[in-house]
Backbone atoms as SQL, in Angstrom:
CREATE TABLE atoms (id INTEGER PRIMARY KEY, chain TEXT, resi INTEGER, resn TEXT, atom TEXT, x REAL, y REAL, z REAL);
INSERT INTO atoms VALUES
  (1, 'A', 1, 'UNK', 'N', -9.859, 192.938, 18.462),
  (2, 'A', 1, 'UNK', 'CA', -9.471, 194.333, 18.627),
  (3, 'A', 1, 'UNK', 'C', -8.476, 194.679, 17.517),
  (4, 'A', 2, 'UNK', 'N', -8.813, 195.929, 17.314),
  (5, 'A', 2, 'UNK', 'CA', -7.712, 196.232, 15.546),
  (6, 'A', 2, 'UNK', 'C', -7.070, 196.737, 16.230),
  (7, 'A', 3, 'UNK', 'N', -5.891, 196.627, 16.996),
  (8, 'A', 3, 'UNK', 'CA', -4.598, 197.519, 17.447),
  (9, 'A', 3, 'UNK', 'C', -4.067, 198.450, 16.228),
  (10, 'A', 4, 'UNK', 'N', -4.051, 198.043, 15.202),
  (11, 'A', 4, 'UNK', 'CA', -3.467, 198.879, 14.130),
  (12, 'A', 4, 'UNK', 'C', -4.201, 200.702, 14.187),
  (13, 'A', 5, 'UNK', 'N', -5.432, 200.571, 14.498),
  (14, 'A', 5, 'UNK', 'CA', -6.458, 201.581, 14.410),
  (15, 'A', 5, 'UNK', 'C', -6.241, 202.322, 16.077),
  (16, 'A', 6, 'UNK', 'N', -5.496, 201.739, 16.916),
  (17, 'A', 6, 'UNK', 'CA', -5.405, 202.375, 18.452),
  (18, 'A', 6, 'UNK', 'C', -4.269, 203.368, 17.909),
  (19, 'A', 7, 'UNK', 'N', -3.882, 204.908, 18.756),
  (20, 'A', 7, 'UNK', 'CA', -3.130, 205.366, 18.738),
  (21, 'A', 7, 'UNK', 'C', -2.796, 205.927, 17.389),
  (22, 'A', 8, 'UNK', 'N', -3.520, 205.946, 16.164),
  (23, 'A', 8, 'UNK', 'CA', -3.292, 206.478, 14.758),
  (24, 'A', 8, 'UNK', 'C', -2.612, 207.366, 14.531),
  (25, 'A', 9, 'UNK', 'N', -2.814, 208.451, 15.661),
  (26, 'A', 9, 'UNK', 'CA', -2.373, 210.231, 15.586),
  (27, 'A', 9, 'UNK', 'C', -1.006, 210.063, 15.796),
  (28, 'A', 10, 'UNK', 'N', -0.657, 208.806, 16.290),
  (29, 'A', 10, 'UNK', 'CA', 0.885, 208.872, 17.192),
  (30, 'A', 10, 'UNK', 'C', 2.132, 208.206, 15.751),
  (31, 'A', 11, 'UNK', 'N', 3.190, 208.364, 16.023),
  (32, 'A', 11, 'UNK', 'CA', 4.089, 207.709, 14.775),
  (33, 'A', 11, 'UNK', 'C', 4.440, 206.167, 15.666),
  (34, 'A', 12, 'UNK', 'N', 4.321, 205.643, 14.666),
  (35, 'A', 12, 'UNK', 'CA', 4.923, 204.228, 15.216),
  (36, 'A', 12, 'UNK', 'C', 5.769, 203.638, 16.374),
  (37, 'A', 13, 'UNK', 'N', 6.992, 204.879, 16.271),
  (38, 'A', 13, 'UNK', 'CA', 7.974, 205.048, 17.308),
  (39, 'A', 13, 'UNK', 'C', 7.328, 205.832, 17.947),
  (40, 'A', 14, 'UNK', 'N', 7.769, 205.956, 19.347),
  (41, 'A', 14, 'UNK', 'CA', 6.867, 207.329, 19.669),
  (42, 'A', 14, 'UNK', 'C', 8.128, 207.074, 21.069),
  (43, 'A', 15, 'UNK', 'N', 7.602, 209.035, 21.916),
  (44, 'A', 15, 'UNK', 'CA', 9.414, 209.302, 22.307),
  (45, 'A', 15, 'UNK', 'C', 8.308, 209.577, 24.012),
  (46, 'A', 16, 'UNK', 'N', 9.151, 209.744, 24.959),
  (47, 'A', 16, 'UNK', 'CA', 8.440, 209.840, 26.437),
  (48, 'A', 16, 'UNK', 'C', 7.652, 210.900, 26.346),
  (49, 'A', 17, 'UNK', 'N', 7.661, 211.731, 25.767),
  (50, 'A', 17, 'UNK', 'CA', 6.384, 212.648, 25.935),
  (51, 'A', 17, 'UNK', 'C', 5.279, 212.533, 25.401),
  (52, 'A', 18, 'UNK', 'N', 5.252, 211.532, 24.109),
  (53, 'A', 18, 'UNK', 'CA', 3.644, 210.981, 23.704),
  (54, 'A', 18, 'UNK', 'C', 3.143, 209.811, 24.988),
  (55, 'A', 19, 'UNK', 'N', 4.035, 209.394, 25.258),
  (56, 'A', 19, 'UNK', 'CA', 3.364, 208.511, 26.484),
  (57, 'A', 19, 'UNK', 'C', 3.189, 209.193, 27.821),
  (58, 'A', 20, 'UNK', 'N', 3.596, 210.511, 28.019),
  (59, 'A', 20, 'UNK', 'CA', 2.864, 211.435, 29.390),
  (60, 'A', 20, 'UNK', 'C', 1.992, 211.905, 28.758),
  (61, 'A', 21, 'UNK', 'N', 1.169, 212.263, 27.454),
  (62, 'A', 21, 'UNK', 'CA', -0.097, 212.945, 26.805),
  (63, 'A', 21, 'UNK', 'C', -1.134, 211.068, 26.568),
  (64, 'A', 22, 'UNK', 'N', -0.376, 210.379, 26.321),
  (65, 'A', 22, 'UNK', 'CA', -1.683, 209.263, 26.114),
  (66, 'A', 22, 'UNK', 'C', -1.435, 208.196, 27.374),
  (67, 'A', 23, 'UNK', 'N', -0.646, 208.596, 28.847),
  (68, 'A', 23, 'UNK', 'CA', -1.257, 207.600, 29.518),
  (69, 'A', 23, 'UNK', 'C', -1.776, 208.892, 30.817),
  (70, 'A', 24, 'UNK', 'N', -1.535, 210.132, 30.698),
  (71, 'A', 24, 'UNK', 'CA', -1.761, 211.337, 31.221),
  (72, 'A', 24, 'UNK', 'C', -0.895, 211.252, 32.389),
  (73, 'A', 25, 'UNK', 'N', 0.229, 210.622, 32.614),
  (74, 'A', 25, 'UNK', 'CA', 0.978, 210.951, 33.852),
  (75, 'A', 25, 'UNK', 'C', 1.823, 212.087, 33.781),
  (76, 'A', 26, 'UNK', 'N', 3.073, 212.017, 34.851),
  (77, 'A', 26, 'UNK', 'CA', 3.972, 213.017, 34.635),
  (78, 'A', 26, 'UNK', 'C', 4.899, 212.613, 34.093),
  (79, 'A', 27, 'UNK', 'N', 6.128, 213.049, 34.172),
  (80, 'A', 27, 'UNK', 'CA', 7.588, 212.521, 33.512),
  (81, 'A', 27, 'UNK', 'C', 8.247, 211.909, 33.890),
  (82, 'A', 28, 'UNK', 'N', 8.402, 211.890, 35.168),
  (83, 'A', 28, 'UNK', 'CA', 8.955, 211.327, 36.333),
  (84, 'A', 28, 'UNK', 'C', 8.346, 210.039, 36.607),
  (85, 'A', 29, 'UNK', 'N', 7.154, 209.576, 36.178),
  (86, 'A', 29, 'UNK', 'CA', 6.359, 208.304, 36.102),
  (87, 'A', 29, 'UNK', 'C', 6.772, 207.642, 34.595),
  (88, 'A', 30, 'UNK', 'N', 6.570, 208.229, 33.781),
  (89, 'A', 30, 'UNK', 'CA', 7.062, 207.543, 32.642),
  (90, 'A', 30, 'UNK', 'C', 8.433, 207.214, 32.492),
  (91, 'A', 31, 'UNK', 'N', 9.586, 208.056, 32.719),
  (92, 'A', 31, 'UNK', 'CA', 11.108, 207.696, 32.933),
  (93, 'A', 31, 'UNK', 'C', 10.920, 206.276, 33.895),
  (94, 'A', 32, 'UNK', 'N', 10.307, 206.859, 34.967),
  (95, 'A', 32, 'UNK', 'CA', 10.794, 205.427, 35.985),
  (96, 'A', 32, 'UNK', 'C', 10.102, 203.946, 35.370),
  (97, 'A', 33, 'UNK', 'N', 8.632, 203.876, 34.494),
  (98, 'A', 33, 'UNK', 'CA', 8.558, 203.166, 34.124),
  (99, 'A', 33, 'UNK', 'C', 9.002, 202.146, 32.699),
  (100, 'A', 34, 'UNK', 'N', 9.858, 203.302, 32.353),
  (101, 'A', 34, 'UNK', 'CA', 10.770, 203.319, 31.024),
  (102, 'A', 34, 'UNK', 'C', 11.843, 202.699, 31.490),
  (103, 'A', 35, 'UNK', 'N', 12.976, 203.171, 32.754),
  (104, 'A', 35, 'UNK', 'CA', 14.094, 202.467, 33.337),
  (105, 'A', 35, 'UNK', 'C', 13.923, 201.299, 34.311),
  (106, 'A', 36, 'UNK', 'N', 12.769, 201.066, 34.760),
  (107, 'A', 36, 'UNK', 'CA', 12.356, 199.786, 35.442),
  (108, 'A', 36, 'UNK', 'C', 11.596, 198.474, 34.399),
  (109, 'A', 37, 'UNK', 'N', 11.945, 199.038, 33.031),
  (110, 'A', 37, 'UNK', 'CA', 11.467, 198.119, 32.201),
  (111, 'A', 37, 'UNK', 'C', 9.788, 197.511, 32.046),
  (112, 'A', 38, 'UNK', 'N', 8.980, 198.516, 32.879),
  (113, 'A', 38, 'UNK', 'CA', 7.476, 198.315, 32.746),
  (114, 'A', 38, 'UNK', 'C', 7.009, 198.559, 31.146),
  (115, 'A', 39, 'UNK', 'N', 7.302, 199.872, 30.458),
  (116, 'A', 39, 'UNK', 'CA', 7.109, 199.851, 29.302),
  (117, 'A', 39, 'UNK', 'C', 8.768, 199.393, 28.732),
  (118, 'A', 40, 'UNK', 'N', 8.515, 198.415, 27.766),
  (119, 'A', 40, 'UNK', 'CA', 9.781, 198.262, 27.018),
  (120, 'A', 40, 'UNK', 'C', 9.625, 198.844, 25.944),
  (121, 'A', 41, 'UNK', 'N', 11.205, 199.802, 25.579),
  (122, 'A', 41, 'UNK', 'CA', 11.993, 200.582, 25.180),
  (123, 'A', 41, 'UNK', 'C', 13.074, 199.910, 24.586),
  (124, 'A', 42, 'UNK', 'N', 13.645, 200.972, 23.650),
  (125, 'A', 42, 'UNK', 'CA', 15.316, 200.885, 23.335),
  (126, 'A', 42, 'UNK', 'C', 15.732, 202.393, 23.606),
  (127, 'A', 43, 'UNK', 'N', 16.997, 202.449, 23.535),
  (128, 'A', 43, 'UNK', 'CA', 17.917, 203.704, 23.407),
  (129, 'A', 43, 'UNK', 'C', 18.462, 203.956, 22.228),
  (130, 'A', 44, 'UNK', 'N', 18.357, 204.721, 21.672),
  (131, 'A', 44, 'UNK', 'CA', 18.697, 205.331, 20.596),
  (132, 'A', 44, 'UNK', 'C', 19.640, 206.562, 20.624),
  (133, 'A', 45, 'UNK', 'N', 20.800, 206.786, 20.476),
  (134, 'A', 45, 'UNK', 'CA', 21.703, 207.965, 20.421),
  (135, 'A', 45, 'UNK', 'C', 21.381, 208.473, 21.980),
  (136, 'A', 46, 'UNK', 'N', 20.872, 207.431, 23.316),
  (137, 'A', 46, 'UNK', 'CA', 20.899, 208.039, 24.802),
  (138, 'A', 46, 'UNK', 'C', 19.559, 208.251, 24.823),
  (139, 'A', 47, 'UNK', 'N', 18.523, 208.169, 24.317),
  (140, 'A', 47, 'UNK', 'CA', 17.578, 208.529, 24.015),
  (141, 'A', 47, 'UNK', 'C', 16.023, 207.449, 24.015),
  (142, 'A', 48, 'UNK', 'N', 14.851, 207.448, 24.796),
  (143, 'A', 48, 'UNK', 'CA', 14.534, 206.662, 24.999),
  (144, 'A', 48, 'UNK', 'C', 13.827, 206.761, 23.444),
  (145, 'A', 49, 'UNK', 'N', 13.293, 205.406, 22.822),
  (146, 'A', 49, 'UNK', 'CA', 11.894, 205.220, 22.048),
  (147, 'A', 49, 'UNK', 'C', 11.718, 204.197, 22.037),
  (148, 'A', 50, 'UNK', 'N', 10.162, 204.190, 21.895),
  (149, 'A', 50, 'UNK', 'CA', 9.450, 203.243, 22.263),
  (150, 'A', 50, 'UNK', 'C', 8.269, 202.847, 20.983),
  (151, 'A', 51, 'UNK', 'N', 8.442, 201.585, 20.581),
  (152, 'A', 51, 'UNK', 'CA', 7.366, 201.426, 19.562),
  (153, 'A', 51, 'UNK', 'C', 5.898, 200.960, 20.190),
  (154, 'A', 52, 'UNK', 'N', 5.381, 201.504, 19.100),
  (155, 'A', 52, 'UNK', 'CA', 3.904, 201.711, 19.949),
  (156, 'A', 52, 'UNK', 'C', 3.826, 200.461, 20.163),
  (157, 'A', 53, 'UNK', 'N', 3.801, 199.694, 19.487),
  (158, 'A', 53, 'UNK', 'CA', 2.992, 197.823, 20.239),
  (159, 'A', 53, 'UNK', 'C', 4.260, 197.831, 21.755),
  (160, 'A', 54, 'UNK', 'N', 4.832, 198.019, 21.980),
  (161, 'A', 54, 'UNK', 'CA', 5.547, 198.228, 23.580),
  (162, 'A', 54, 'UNK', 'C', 4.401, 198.845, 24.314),
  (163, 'A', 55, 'UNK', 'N', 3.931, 199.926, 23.894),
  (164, 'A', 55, 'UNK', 'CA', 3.103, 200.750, 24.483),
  (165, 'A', 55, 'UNK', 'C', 1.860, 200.184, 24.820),
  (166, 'A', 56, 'UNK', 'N', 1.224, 199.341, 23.964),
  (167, 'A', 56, 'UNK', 'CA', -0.054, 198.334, 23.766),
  (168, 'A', 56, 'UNK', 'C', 0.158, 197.137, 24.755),
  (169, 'A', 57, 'UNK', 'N', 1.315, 196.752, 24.618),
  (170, 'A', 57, 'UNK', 'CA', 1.783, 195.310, 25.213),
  (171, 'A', 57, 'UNK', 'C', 1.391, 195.984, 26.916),
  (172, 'A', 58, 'UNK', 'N', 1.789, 197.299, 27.558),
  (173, 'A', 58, 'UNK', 'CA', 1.988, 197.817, 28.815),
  (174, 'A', 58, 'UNK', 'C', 0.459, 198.431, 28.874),
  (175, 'A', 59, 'UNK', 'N', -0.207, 198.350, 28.049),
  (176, 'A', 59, 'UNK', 'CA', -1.724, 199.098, 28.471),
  (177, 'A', 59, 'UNK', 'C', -2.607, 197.837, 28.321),
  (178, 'A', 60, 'UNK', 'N', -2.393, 196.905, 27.890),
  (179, 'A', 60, 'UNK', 'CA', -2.833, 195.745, 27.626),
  (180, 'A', 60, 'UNK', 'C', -2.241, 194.394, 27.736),
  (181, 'A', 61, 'UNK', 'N', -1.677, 194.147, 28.872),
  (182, 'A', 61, 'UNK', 'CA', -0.837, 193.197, 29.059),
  (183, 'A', 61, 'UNK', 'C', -1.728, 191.632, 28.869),
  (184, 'A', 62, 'UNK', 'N', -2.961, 191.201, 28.780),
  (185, 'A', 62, 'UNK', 'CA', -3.616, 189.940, 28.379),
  (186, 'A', 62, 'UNK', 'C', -3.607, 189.802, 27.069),
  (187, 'A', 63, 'UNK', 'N', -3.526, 190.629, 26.166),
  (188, 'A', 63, 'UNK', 'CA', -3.657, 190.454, 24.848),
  (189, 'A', 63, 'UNK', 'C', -2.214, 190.433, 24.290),
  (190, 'A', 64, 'UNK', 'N', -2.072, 189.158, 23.518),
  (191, 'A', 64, 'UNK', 'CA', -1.166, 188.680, 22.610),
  (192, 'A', 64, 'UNK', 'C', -0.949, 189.526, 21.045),
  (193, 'A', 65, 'UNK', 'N', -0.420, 191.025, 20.835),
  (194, 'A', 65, 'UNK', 'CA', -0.350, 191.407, 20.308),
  (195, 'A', 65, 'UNK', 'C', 0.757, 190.589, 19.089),
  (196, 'A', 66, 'UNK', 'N', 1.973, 190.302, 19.065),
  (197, 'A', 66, 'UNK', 'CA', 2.252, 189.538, 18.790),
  (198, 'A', 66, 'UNK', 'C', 1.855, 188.662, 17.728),
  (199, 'A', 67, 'UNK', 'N', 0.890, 188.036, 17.883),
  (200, 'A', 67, 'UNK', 'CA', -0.072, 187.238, 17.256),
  (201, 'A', 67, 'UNK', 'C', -0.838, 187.931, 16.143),
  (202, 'A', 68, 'UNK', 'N', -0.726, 188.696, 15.959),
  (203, 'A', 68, 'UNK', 'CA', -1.432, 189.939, 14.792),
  (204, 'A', 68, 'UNK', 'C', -0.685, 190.529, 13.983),
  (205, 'A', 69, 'UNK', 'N', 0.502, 190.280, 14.396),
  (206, 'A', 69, 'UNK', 'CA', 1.676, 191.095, 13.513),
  (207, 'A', 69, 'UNK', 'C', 2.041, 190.028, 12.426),
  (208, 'A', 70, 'UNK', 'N', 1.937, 190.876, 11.196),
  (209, 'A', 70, 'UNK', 'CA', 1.977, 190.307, 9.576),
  (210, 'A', 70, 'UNK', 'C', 3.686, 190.685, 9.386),
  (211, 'A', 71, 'UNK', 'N', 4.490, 189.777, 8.717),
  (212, 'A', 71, 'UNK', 'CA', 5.812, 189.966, 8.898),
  (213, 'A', 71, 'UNK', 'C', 5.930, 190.041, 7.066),
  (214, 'A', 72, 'UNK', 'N', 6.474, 191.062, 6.280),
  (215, 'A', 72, 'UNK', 'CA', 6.545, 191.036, 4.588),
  (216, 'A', 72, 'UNK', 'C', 5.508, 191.513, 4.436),
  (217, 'A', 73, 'UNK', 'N', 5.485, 191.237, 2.570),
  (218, 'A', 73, 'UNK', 'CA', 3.909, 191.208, 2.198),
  (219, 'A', 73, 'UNK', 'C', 3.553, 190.434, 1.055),
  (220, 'A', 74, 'UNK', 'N', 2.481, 189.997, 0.253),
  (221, 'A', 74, 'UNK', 'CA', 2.225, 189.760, -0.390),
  (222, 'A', 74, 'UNK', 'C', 2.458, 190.092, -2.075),
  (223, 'A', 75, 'UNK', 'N', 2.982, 190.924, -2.235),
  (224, 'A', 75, 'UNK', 'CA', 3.337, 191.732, -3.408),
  (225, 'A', 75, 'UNK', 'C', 3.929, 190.959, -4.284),
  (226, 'A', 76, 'UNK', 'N', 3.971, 190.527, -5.606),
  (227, 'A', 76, 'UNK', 'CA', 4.477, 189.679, -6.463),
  (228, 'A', 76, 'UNK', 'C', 4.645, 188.056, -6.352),
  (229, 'A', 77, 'UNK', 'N', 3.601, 187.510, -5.487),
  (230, 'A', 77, 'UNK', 'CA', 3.623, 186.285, -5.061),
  (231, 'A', 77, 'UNK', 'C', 2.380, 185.561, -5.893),
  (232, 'A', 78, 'UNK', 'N', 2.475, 184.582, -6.009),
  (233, 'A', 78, 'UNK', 'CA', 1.304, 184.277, -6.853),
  (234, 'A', 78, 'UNK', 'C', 0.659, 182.942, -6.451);
């Protein structure tokens, strides 16, 4: 599965209201699953965000996302 290609339209970070439009709940479901630590989050200036592989990890909890993530790059290496 190309996770990179899930969620394209969305920015990397993404804030509680892209996750009530892409898991279609209300607000009150996403907060509580934001403060009960179902989707993991940080706070930012009081403020929830959430990077999308958080978001992947909670819609897809069997898959080892993790494991796909390229850390640097290749650029001037030989």
């Amino acid at each position: 599965m190309d996770y990179t290609q899930m969620l394209k339209d969305y920015n990397d970070v993404l804030i509680p209201e892209d996750i009530q439009k892409i898991l279609k709940v209300g607000r009150n479901v996403v907060y509580k699953y934001l403060a009960e630590g179902k989707i993991k989050s940080m706070r930012i200036g009081g403020k929830y965000r959430i990077p999308k592989l958080y978001l992947l990890e909670f819609i897809y909890p069997d898959i080892d996302f993790s494991a796909n993530i390229q850390v640097g790059d290749d650029h001037g290496q030989a």
